[in-house]
NUVEXSE-330804 format. One record per residue (C-alpha): residue number from 1; chain; x, y, z. Coordinates in Angstrom, 2 decimals, decimal comma. Each point is the difference from the previous one (the first is absolute). Example, Ala and Ser with C-alpha at 12.3 -4.5 7.8 and 13.67 -1.06 7.14 Angstrom:
residues 2
PT   pado   mipa        c1        c2        c3
PT      1      A     12,30     -4,50      7,80
PT      2      A      1,37      3,44     -0,66
***
This chain:
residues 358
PT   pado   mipa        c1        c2        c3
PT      1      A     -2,86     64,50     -6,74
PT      2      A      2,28     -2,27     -1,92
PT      3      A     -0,28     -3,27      1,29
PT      4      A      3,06     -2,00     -0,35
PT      5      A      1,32     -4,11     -0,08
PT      6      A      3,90     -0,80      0,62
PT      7      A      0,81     -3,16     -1,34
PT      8      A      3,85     -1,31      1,37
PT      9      A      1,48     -3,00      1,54
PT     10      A      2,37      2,27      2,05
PT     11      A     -1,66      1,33      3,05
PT     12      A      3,01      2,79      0,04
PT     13      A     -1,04      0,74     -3,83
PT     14      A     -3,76     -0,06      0,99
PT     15      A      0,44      2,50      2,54
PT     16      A      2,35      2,64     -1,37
PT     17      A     -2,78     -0,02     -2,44
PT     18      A     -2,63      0,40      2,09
PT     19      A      1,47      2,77      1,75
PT     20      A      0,73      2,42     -3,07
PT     21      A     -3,58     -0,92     -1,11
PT     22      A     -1,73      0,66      2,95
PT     23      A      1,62      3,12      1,19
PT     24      A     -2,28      1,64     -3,02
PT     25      A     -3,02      1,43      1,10
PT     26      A     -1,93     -1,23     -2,50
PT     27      A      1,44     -3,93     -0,48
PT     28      A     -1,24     -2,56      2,18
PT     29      A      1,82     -3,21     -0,01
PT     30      A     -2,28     -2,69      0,51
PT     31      A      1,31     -3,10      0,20
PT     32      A      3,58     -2,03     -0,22
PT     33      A      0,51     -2,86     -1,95
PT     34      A      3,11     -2,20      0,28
PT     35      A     -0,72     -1,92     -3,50
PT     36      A     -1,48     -0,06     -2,98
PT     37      A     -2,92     -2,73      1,57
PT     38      A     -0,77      2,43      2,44
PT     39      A      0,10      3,11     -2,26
PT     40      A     -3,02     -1,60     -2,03
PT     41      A     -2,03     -0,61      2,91
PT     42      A      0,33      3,09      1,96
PT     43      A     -0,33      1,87     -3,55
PT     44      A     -3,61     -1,52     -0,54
PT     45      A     -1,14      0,64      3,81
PT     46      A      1,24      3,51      0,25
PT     47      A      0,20      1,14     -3,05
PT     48      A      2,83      2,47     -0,03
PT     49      A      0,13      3,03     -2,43
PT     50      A      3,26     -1,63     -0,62
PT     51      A      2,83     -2,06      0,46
PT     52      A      3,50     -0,37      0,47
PT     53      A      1,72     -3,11     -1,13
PT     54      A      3,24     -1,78      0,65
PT     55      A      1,16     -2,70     -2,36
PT     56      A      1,83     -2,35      1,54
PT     57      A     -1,96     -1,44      2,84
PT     58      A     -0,44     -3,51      0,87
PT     59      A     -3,32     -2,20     -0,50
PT     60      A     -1,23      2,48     -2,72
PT     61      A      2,17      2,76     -1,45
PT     62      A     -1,15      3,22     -0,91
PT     63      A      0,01     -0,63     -3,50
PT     64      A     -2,89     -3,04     -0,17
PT     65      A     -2,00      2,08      3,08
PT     66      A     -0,04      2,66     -2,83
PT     67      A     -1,34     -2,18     -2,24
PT     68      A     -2,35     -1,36      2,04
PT     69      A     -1,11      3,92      1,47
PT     70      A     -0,67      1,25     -3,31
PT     71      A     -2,31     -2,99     -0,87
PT     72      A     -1,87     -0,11      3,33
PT     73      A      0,40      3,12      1,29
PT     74      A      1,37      2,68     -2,04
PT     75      A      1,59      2,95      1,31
PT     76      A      3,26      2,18     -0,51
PT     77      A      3,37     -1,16      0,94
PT     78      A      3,10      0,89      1,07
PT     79      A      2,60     -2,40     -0,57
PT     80      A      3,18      0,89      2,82
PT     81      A      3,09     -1,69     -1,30
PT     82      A      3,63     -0,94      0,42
PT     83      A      2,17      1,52     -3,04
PT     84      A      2,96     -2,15      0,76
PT     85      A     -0,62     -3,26     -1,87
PT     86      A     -1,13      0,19     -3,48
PT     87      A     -2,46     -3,35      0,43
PT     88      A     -2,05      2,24      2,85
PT     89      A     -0,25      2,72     -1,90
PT     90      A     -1,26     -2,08     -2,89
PT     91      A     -2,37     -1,18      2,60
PT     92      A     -1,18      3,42      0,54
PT     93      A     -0,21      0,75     -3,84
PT     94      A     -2,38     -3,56     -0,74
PT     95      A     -1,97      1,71      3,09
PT     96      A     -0,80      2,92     -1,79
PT     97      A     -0,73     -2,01     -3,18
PT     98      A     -2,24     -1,87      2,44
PT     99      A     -1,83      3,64      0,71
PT    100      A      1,95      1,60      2,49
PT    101      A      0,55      3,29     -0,54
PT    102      A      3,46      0,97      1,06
PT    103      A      3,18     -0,91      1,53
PT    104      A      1,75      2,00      2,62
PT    105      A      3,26     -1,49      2,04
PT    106      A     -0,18     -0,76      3,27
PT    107      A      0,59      3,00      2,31
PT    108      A      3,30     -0,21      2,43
PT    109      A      0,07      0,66      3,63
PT    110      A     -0,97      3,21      1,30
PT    111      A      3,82      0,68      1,28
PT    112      A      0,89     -0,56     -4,02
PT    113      A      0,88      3,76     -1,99
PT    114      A     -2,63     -1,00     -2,86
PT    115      A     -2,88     -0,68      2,68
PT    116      A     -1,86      3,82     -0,44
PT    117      A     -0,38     -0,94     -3,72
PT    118      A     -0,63     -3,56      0,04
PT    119      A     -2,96      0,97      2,23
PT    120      A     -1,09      2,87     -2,11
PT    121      A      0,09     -2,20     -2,98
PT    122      A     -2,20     -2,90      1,64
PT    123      A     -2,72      2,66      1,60
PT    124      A     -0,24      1,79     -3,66
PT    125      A     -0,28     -2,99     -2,07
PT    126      A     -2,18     -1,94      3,02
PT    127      A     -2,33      3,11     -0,35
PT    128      A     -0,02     -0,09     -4,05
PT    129      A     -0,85     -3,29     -0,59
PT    130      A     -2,54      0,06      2,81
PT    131      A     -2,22      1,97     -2,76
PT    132      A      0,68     -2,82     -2,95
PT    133      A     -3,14     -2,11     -0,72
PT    134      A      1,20     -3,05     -1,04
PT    135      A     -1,67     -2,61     -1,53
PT    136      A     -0,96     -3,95      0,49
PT    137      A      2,25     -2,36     -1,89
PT    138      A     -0,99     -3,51     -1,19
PT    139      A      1,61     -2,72      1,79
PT    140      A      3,52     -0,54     -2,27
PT    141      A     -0,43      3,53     -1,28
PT    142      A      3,89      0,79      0,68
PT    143      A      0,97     -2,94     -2,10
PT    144      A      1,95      0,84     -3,54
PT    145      A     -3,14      0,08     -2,50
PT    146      A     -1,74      2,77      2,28
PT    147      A      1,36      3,60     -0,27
PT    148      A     -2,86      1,81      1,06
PT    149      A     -0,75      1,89      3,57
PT    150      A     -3,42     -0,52     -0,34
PT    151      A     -1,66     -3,48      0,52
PT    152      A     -2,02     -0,86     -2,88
PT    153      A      0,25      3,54     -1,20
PT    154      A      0,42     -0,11     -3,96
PT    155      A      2,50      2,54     -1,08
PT    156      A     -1,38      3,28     -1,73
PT    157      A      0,75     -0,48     -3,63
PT    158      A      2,87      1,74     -1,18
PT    159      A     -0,08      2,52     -2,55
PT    160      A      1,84     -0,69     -3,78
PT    161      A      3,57      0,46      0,55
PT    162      A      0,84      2,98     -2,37
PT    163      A      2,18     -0,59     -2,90
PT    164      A      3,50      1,31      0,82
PT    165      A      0,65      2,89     -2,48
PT    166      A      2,27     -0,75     -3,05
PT    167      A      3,35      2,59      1,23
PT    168      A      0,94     -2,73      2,13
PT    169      A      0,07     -3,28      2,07
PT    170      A      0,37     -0,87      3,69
PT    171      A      3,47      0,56      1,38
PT    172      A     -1,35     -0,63      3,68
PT    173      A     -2,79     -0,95      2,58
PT    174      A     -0,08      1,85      3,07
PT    175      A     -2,69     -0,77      2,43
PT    176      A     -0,58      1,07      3,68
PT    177      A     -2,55     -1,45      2,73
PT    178      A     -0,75      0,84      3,41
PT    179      A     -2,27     -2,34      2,55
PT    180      A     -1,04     -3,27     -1,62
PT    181      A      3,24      0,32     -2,21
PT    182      A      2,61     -2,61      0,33
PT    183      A     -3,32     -2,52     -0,86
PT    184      A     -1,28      2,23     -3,33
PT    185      A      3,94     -0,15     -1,13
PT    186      A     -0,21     -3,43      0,50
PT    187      A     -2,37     -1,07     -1,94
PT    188      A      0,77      2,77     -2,83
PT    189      A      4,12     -1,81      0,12
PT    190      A     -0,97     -3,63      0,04
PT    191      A     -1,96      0,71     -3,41
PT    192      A      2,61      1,33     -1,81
PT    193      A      2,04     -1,85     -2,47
PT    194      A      3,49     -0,61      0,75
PT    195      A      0,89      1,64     -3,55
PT    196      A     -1,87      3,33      1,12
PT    197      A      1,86      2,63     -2,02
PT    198      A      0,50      2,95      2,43
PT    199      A      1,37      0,82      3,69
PT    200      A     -2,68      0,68      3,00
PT    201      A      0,79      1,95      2,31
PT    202      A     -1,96      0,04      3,30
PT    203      A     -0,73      2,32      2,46
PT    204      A     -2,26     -2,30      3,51
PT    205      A     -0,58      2,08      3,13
PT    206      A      1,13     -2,67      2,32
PT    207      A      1,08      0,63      3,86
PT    208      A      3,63     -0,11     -0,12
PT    209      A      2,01     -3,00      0,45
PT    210      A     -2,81     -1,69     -2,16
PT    211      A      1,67      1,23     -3,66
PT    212      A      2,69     -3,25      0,01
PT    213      A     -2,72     -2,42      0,73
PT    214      A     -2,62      1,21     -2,58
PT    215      A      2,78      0,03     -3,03
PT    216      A      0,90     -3,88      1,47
PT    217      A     -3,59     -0,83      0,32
PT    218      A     -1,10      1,18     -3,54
PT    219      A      2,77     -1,45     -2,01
PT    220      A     -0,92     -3,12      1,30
PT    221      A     -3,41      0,24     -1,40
PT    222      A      0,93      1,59     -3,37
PT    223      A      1,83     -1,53     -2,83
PT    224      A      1,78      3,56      0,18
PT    225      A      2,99      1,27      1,81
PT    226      A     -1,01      1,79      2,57
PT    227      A      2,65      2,16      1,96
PT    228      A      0,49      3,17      2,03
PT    229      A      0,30      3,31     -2,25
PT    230      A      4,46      0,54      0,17
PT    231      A      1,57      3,58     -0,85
PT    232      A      0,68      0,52     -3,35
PT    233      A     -0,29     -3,78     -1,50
PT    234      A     -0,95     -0,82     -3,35
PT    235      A     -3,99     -0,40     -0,17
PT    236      A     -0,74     -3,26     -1,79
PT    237      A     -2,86     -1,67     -1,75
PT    238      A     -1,69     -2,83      2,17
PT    239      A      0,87      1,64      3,12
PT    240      A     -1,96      1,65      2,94
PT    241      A      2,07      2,88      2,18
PT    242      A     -1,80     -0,04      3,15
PT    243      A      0,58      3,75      1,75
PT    244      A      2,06     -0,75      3,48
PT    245      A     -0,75      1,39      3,15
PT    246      A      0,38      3,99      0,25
PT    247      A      1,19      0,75     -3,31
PT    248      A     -2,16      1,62     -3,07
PT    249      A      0,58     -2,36     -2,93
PT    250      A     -0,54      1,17     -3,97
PT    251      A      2,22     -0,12     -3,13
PT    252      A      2,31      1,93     -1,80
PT    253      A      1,52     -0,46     -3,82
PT    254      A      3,65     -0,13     -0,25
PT    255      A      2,54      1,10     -3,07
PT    256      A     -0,99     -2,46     -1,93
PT    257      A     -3,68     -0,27      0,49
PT    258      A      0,15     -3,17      2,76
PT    259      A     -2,62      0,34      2,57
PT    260      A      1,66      0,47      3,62
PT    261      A     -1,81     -0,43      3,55
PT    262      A     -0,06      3,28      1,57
PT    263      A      0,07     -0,08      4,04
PT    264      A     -0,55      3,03      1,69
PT    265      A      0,23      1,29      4,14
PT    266      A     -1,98      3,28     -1,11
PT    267      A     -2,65      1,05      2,67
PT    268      A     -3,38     -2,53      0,22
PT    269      A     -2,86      1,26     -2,44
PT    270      A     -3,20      0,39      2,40
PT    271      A      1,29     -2,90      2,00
PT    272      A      1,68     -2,07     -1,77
PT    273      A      3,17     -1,43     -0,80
PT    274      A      0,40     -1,33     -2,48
PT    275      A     -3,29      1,46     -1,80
PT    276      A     -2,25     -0,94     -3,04
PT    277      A      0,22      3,21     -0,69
PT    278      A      3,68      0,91     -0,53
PT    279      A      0,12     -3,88     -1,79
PT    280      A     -2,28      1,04     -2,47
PT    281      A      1,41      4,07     -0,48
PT    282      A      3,37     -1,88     -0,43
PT    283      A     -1,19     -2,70     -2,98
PT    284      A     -1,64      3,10     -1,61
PT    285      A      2,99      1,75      0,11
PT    286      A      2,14     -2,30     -1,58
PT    287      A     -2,39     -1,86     -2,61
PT    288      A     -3,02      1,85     -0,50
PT    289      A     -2,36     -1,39     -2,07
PT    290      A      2,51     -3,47      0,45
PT    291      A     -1,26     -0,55      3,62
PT    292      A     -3,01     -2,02      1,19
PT    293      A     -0,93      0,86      3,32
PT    294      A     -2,43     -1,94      1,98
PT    295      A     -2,13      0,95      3,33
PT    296      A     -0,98     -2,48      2,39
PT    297      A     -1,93     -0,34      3,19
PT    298      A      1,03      2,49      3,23
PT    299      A     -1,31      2,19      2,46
PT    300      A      0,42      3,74     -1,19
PT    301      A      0,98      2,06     -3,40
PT    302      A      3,86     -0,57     -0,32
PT    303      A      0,62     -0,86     -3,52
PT    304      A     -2,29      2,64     -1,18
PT    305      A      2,23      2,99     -0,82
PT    306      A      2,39     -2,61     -1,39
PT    307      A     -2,44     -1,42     -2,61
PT    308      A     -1,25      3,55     -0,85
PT    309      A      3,98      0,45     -1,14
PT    310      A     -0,38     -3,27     -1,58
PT    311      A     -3,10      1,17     -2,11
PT    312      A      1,79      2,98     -1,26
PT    313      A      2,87     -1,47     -1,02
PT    314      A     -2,08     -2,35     -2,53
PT    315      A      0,26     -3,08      3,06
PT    316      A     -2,84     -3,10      0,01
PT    317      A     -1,79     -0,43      3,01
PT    318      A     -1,86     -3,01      1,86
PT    319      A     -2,23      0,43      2,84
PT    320      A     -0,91     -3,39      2,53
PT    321      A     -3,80     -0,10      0,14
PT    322      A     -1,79      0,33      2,97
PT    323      A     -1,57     -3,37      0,23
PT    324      A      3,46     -1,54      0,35
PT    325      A      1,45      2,68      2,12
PT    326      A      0,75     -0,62      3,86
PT    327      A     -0,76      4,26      0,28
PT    328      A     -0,72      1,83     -3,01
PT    329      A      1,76      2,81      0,75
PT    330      A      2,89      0,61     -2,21
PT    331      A     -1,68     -0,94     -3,23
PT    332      A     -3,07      1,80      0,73
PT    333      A      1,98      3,06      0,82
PT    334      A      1,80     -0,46     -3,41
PT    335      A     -2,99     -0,22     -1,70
PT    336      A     -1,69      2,90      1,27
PT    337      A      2,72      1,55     -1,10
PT    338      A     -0,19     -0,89     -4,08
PT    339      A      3,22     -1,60     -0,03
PT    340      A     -1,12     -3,62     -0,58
PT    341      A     -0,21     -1,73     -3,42
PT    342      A     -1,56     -3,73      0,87
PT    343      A     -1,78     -0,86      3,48
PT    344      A      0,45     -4,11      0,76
PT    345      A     -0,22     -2,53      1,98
PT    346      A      3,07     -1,50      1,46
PT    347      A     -0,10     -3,34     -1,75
PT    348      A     -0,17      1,95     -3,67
PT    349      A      3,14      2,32      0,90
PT    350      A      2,77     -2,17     -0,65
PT    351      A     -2,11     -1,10     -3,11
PT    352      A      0,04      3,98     -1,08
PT    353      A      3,99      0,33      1,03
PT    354      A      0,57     -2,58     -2,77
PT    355      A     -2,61      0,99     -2,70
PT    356      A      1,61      4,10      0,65
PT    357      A      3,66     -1,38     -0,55
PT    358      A      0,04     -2,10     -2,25
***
């Protein structure tokens, strides 16, 4: 039995909730909070398997109670959001960075057309992240110096980043991340140099309506532009193309060699749309040995295939360790696999990005 907390000032919010939780046989909802004071106590007394979080509320909002959970009494959250306003759903991003694990928008009424797969959605993810074992943070552990999941947990050290091999630099940086993302693509942005030489390209899974928000909320923390991936559009040093919701995002070289974002309605791969792997099939593709491609932390194997095409073609590849990893499961998939060339810890990646292209 999954034992479940909903945390939301609006009692009609609270209780549409409620009702798609508990109509599973095996979710119990256990207790309502209307704030983020409330959350904390009722989270130490009955201590859910997990939570769902609001994050505007008054008295505390759901990104401090986060904090404060995940010091005094960790567990996995939810974080059920608005997508209209940019400021909430940067709200809902520093809430992840705090240590939740995801963010999912608020569901609509049950007379709405998208109400069968908002409520799939929620029940799926509510009985993923269930499993999670999360981790106790230090008190101030979401602040800007701390990158890790783990409180007090040193990073793994990261292999020697391989020497590029002398046919070629770095036209390009693709990366992709699943849960525990937006904050591991954080940290990697805001440690780049403004002068970084090469495009990034950027495939998140994010819930949809989030895609906006997360370009918005990391170009204000990177000295970067930050923007969402446009058809055909020039590709250009010092900028990150963040993939937008529903579409496959890669690159393509035009007539005169000029790197071009590639956007793409083809059919989901597993899943997924946009996916790791069709990101990193596409930068093989087009530069070969000229791409860097770069695995972060997720739930699953997408990616894999794609950095297998990104081997053969003579590609560079960077695995997130597990020590810094939310879920270690796309970059221990890829590494099972023999398609990774350096293993590290978030804080060195950026570090690598710059050492690999200059």
């Amino acid at each position: 039995m999954i034992r479940i907390l909903v945390v939301d000032d609006s009692a009609t919010s609270r209780a549409l909730l409620t009702g798609m939780l508990s109509s599973e046989e095996d979710f119990r909802v256990v207790g309502e909070a209307q704030n983020g004071r409330e959350a904390l106590e009722m989270a130490e007394r009955l201590q859910p398997d997990l939570i769902t979080m609001d994050v505007q509320m008054p008295v505390m909002g759901g990104l401090e109670a986060t904090r404060q959970i995940m010091v005094r009494s960790p567990r996995p959250i939810i974080i059920v959001s608005s997508t209209v306003r940019d400021d909430e759903v940067a709200l809902s991003l520093e809430a992840m960075r705090a240590g939740a694990l995801m963010v999912l928008p608020k569901p609509e009424g049950p007379l709405s057309p998208g109400f069968a797969s908002d409520r799939r959605q929620i029940v799926s993810m509510v009985r993923a992240m269930s499993q999670v074992k999360v981790v106790r943070r230090h008190a101030g552990a979401a602040s800007a110096s701390d990158h890790s999941p783990a409180s007090g947990a040193a990073h793994s050290p990261h292999t020697a980043v391989r020497a590029r091999p002398a046919s070629g630099s770095i036209r390009l940086v693709a990366i992709a991340a699943s849960t525990g993302g937006p904050a591991a693509i954080r940290t990697i942005l805001a440690d780049l140099p403004r002068s970084f030489p090469v495009p990034i390209v950027v495939v998140q899974h994010i819930a949809k309506g989030f895609t906006s928000g997360l370009a918005h909320w990391l170009d204000c923390n990177t000295a970067l532009t930050v923007k969402l991936a446009e058809l055909g559009e020039h590709a250009r040093p010092g900028t990150v193309y963040i993939a937008p919701d529903d579409r496959h995002v890669g690159c393509r070289l035009d007539g005169t060699g000029t790197i071009r974002i590639q956007l793409d309605d083809a059919p989901t791969v597993g899943v997924f749309r946009p996916s790791a792997t069709y990101l990193f099939s596409s930068v093989a593709t087009a530069l070969g040995v000229h791409a860097l491609s770069v695995i972060l932390t997720g739930m699953g194997e997408d990616g894999v295939a794609g950095l297998r095409d990104a081997k053969a073609s003579g590609g560079h590849v960077i695995a997130q360790d597990e020590a810094s990893s939310v879920i270690f499961g796309m970059p221990r998939e890829a590494a099972r696999a023999g398609v990774v060339d350096s293993v590290i810890g978030i804080d060195g990646i950026a570090r690598a990005l710059v050492t690999l292209t200059a």
